[in-house]
C-alpha positions as CSV (number, residue, x, y, z in Angstrom):
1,X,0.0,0.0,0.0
2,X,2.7,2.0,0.8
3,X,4.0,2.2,-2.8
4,X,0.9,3.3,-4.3
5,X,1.2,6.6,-1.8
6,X,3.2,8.5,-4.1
7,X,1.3,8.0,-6.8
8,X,-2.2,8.8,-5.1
9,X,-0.5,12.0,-4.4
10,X,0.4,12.9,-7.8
11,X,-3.3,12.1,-9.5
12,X,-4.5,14.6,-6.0
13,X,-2.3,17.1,-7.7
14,X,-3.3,17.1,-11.2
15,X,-6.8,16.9,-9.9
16,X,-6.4,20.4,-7.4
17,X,-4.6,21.8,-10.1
18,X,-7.0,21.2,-12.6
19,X,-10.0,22.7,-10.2
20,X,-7.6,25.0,-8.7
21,X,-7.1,23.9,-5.9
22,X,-4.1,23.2,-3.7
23,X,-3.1,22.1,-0.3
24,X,-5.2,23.5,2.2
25,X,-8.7,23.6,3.3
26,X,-10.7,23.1,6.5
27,X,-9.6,24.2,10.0
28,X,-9.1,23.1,13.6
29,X,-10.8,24.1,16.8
30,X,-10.4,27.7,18.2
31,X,-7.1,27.8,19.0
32,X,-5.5,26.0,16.2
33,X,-4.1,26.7,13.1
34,X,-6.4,26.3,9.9
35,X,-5.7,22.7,8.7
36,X,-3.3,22.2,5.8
37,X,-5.6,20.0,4.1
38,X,-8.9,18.0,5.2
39,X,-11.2,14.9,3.5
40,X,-13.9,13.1,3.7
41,X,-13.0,8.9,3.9
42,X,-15.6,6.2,4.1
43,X,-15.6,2.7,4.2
44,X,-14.3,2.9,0.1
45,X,-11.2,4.2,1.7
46,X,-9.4,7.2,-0.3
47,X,-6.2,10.0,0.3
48,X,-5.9,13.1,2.2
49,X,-2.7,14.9,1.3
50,X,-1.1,17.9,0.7
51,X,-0.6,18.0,-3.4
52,X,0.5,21.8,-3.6
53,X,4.0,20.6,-4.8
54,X,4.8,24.5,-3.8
55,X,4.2,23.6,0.0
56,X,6.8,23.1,2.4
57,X,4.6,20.0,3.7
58,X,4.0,18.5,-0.2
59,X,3.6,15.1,0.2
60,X,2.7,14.8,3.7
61,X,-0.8,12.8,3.9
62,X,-2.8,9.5,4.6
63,X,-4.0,6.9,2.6
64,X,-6.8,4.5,3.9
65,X,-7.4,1.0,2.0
66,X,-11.2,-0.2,1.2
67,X,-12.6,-1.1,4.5
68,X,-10.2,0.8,7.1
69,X,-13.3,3.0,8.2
70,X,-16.7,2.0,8.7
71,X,-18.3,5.2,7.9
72,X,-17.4,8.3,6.2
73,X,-14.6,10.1,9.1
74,X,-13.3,13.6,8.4
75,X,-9.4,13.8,8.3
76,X,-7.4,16.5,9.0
77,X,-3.9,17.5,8.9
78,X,-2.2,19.6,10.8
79,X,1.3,21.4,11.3
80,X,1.5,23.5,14.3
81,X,4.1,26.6,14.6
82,X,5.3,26.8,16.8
83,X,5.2,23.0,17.9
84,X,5.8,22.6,22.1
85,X,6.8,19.2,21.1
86,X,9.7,20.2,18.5
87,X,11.6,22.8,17.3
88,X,10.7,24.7,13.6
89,X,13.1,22.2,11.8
90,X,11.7,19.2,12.7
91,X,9.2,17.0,10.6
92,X,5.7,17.3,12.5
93,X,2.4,16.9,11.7
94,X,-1.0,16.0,13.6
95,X,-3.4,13.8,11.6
96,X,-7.3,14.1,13.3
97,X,-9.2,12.2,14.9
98,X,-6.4,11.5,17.5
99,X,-9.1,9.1,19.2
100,X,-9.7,7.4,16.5
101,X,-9.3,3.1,16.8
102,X,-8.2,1.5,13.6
103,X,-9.4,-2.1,13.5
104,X,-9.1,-2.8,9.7
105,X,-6.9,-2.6,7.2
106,X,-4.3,-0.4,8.3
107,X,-3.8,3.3,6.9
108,X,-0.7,4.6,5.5
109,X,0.5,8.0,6.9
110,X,3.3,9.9,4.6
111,X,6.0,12.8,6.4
112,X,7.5,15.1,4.4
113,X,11.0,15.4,5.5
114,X,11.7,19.4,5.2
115,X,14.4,21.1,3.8
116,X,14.7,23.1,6.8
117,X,16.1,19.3,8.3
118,X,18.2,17.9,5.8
119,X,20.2,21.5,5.8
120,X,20.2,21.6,9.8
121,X,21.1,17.5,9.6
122,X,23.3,17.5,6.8
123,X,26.0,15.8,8.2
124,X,23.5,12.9,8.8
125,X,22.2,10.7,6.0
126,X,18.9,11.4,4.7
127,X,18.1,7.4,4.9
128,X,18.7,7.4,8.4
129,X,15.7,9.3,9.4
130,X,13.2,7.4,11.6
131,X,9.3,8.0,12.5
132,X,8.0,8.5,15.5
133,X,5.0,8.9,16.8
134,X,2.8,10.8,20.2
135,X,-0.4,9.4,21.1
136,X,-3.4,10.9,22.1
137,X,-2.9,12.0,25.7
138,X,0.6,10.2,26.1
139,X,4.1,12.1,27.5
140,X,6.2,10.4,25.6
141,X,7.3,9.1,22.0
142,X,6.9,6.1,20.3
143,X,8.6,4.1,17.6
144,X,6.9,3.6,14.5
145,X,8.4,1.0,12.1
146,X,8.7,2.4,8.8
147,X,9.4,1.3,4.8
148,X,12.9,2.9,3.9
149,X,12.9,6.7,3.3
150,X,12.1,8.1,-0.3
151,X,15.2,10.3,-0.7
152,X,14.0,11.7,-4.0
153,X,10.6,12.8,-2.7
154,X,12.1,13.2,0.8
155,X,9.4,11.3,2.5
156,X,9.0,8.5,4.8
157,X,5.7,6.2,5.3
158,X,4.3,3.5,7.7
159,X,1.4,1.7,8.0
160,X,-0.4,3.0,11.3
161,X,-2.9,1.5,14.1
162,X,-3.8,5.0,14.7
163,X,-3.7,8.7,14.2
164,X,-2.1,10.9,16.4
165,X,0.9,13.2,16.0
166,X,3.8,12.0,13.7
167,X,7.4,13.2,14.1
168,X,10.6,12.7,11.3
169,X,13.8,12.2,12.5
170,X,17.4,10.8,13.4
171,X,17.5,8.7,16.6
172,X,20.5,11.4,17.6
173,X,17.4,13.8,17.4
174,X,15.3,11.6,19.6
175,X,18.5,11.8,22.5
176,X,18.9,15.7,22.2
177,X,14.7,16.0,22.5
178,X,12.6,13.3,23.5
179,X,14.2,10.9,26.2
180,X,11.9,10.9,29.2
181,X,13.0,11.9,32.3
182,X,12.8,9.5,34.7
183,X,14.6,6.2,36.7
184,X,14.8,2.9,35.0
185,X,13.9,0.3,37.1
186,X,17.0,-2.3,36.7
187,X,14.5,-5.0,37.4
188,X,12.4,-4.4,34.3
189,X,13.1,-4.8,30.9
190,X,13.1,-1.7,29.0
191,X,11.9,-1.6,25.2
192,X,14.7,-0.3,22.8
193,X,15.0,0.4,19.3
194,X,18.7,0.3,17.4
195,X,18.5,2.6,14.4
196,X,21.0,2.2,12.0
197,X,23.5,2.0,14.8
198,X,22.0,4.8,17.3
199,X,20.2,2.9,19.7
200,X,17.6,4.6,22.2
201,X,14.8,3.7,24.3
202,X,11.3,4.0,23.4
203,X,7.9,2.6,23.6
204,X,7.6,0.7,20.6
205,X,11.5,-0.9,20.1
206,X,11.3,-4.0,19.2
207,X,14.1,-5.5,21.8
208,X,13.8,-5.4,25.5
209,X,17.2,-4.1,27.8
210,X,17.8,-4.5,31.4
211,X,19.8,-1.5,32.2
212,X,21.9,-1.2,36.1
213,X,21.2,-3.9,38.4
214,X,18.7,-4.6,41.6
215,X,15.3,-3.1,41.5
216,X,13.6,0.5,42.3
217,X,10.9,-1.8,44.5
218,X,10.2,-4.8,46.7
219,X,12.6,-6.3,49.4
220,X,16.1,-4.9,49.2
221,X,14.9,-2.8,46.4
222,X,16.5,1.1,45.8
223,X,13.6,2.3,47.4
224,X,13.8,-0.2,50.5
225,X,17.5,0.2,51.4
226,X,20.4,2.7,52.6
227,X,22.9,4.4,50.7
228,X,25.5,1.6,50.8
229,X,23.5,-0.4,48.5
230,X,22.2,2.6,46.0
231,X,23.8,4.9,43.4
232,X,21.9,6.7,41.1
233,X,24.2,7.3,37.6
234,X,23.4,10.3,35.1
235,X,24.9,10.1,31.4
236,X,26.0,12.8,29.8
237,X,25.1,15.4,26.4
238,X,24.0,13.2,23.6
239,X,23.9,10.1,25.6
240,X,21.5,7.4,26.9
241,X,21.3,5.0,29.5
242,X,21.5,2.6,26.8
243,X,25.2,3.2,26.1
244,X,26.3,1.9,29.2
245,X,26.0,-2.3,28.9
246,X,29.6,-3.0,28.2
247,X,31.6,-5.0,31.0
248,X,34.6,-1.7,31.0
249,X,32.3,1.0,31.5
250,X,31.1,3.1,34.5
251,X,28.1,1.4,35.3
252,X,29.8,-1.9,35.2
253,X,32.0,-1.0,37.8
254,X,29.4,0.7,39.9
255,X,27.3,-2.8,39.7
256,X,30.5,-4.5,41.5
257,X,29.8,-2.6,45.2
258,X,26.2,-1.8,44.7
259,X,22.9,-3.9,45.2
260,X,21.3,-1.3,43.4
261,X,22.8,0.7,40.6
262,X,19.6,2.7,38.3
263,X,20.2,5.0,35.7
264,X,18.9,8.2,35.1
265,X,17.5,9.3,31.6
266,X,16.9,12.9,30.5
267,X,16.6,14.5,27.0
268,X,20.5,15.1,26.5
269,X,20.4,18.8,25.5
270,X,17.1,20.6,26.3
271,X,17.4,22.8,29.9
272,X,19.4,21.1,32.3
273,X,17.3,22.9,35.0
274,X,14.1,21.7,33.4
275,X,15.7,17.8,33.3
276,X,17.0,17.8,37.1
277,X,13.3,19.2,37.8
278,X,11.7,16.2,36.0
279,X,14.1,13.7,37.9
280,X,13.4,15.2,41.0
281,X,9.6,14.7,40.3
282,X,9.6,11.5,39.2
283,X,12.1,10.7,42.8
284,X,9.2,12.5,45.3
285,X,7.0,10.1,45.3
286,X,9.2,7.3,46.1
287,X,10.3,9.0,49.2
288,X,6.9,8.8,50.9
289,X,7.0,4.9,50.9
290,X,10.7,5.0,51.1
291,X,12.1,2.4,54.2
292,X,13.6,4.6,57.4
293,X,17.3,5.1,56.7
294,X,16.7,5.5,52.7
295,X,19.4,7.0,50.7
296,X,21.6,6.7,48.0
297,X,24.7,8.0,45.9
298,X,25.0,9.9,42.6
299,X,27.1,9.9,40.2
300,X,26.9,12.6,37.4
301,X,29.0,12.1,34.4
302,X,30.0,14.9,32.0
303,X,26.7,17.0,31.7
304,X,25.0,14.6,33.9
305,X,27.3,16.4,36.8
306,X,25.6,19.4,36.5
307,X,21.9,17.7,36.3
308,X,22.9,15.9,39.6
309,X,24.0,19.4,40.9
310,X,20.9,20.8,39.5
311,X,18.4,18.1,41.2
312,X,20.1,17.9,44.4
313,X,20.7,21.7,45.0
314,X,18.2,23.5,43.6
315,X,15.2,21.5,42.1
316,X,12.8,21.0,45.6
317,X,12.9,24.9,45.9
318,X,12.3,25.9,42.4
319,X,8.6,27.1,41.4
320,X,9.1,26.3,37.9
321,X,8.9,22.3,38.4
322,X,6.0,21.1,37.3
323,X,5.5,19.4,40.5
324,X,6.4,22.1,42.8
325,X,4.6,22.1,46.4
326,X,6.3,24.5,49.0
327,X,7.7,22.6,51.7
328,X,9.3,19.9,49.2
329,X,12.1,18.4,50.8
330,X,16.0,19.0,49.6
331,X,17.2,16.0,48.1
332,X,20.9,16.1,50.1
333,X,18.7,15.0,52.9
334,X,18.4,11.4,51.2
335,X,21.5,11.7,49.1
336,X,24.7,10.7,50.5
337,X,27.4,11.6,47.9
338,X,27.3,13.6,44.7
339,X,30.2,12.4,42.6
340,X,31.2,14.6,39.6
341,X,33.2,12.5,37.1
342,X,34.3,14.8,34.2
343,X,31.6,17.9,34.9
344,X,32.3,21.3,34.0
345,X,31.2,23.1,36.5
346,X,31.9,26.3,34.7
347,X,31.1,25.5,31.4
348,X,33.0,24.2,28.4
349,X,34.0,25.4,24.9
350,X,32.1,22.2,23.8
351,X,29.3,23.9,24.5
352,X,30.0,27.0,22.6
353,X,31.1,25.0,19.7
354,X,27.7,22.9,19.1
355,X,25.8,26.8,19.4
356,X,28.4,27.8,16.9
357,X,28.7,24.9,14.7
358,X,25.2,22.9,14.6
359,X,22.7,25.1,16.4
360,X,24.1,29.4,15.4
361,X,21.0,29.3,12.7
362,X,18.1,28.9,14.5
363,X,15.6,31.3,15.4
364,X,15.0,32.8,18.8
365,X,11.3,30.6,19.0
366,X,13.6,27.2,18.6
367,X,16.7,28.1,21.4
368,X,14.5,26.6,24.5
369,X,14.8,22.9,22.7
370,X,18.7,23.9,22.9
371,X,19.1,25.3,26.0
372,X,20.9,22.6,27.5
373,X,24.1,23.8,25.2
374,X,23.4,27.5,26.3
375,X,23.9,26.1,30.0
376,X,27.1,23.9,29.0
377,X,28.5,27.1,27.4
378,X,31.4,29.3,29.1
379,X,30.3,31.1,31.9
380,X,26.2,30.7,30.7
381,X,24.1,32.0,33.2
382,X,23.1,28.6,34.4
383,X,26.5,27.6,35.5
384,X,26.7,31.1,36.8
385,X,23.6,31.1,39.2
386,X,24.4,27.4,40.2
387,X,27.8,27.9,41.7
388,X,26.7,31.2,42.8
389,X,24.3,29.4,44.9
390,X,26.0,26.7,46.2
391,X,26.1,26.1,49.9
392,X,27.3,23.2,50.0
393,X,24.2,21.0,50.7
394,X,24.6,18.4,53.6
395,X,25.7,15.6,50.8
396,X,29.6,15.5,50.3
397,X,30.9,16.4,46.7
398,X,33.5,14.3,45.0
399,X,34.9,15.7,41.8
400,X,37.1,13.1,39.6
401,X,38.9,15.1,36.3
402,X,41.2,13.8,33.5
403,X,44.0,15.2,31.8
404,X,45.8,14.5,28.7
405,X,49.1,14.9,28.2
406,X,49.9,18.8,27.1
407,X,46.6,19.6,27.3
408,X,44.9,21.7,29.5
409,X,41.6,18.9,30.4
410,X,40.4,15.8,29.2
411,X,40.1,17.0,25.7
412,X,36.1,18.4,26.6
413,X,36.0,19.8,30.1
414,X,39.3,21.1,31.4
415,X,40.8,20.6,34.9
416,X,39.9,24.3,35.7
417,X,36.1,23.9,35.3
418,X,35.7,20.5,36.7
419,X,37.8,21.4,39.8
420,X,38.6,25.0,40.6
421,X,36.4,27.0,42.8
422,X,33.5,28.2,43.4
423,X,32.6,24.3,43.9
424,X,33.8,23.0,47.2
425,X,34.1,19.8,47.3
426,X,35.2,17.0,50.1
427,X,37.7,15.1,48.0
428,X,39.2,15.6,44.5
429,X,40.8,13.2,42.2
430,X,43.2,14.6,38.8
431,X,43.9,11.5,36.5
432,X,47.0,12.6,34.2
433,X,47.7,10.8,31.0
434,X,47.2,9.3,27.6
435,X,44.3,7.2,28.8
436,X,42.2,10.0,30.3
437,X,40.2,11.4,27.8
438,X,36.6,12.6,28.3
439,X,34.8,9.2,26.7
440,X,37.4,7.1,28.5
441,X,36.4,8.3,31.9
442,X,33.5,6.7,31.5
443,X,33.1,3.6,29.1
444,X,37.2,2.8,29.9
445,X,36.3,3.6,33.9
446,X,37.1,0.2,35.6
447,X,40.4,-0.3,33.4
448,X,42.3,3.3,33.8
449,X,41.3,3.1,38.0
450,X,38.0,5.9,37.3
451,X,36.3,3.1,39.6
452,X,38.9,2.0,42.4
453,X,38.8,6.1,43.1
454,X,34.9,6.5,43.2
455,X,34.5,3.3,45.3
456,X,37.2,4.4,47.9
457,X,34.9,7.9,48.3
458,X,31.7,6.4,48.7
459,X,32.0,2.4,48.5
């Protein structure tokens, strides 16, 4: 069904042409945008697309076999600007009914991969792009399977079990925006998608991961037991939980002294303030039911330093969080240790070089969905405010840097910003040599002794 798309598209267009016609028509509800194009499908099936081939969204539509409706349904297509869900460049559209339950032959849905991407993503290939999809009154993204993308009319199609919102993109784009916030329970198998070599977690993957080890719940679970037995761990900019399975790495070697080692997940380069926020919401209710003596160890690496700083100094008091009730309790009064392997504390010219490089283009209305390389930038006001702030909170700081040889850091966060004050910590650690680059700090950790030092801080 898929293959007949294109061409359903292209008799739509020589049929609006001929009456005049293009793209558009209809509209939403009060406070949306007009609809770029709606139809009319029964139960004979039929296409609703946008066939202006002048229109940014050309292409972009839905194609119902005989029999996928049981009475005529109005569809609508929408494109929303901005999108809280994605920045201007990205792919997204909202096909209408969201409610509606497809029990027949299944529909195909069309995304028109914009120019505004493939200029922004040019150093990715164009046949690498992914769909994914939001459901009607869900938080989070799922995986859609999808034929191979048409890189001549820069579209991609899947056959879909409903409507809902539809998103086109690289899995690296599903790291920087969509990870959910939250803990992953060690104890349950987490659903994961590898997409042409990127692999994330999302609803819909078709393999199941455990990530850590232990549990978040029952008997000797995270939430049951002290801090000897629990770490928390937080990855770093463009990373995932996912990346940390291999027997060398950080995690690995955290799994050999705790009972309970659970990974963090946050999107890897929206606000830092904003993910430490979410973490620290999806952690309040756990401390209700928590066992007497309940606490645990963190251990930030990279950008995942400064969300642990972020969650455990200032995310209880902030009124921002979504989940903000005054009286919310500091989390350094259940967190032991905050260990900050590799962090700049004061920024890094990292940061500055993805704003420069990947990111100097886009308009004002699309920064927020970047702001996370804003707050790893030199001296950004994040940075600024947090060590400002700090008081030290009643958890002890550890702060673990590397340095290569004639250089002046770990080849991403020099020793200056992950060590020097205004951050006070209890201990320090600086690892000199070939083997301490940023990326060995943590997936090397157990062979260069990144490990052995943590363990002897808070083991």
């Amino acid at each position: 069904m898929i293959d007949r798309f294109s061409r359903a598209v292209a008799l739509l267009g020589l049929l609006a042409a001929s009456c005049g016609g293009g793209g558009g028509g209809g509209s939403g509800g009060s406070s949306d945008p007009p609809a770029l194009v709606t139809g009319v499908i029964g139960p004979a099936g039929g296409v609703v697309a946008v066939t202006n081939a002048a229109s940014p969204h050309f292409g972009t539509g839905i194609e119902f076999p005989p029999g996928a409706l049981g009475v005529p349904t109005v569809i609508a297509i929408y494109a929303f600007d901005p999108d809280p869900d994605a920045p201007s460049f990205v792919p997204s559209y909202e096909i209408r009914p969201t409610a509606l339950i497809l029990t027949g032959p299944l529909p195909t849905v069309t995304v028109r991969i914009s120019e505004a991407y493939l200029a922004q993503m040019d150093q990715l290939p164009e046949d690498r792009v992914a769909l994914f999809a939001k459901d009607e009154g869900a938080e989070v993204l799922r995986y859609v399977p999808s034929v191979p993308v048409n890189t001549v009319a820069h579209t991609i199609s899947a056959d879909v079990d409903r409507l809902g919102k539809f998103f086109a993109g690289h899995a690296f784009i599903f790291r920087l925006l969509w990870q959910a916030p939250r803990l992953i329970d060690p104890s349950v198998p987490t659903p994961s998608q590898n997409i042409f070599g990127t692999e994330i977690l999302v609803a819909g993957g078709d393999s199941l991961v455990l990530l850590g080890q232990g549990a978040l719940d029952g008997p000797g679970g995270f939430w049951q037991s002290d801090a000897t037995r629990n770490v928390v761990f937080l990855h770093g900019v463009f990373g995932s939980p996912v990346d940390f399975t291999a027997a060398g790495d950080i995690v690995a070697g955290l799994e050999q002294e705790f009972a309970n080692v659970v990974l963090a997940q946050y999107p890897s380069v929206r606000s830092i303030a904003d993910s430490a926020n979410a973490l620290y919401d999806a952690i309040r209710p756990g401390l209700d039911g928590a066992a007497p003596g309940f606490g645990f160890h963190v251990v930030g690496y990279s950008m995942g330093g400064l969300v642990a700083r972020s969650l455990v100094e200032q995310a209880h008091a902030d009124p921002m969080r979504p989940g903000f009730q005054t009286g919310d309790p500091p989390l350094d009064t259940v967190v032991e240790s905050v260990v900050l392997l590799a962090t700049p504390n004061q920024g890094t010219q990292f940061g500055d070089d993805i704003l420069l490089v990947r990111f100097a283009d886009l308009p004002p209305a699309d920064l927020p969905f970047f702001q996370g390389a804003l707050d790893l930038s030199l001296a950004s006001p994040f940075t600024t405010d947090l060590n400002a702030t700090f008081g030290p909170p009643a958890a002890a700081y550890y702060s673990l840097a590397g340095q290569l040889p004639g250089e002046d850091g770990d080849g991403v966060v020099t020793v200056a910003s992950a060590q020097d004050e205004p951050v006070p910590v209890t201990a320090t650690e600086l690892l000199s040599g070939a083997e301490f680059g940023h990326t060995a700090l943590a997936f090397e950790a157990i062979a260069i002794g990144v490990v052995v030092q943590i363990v002897a801080w808070i083991g």
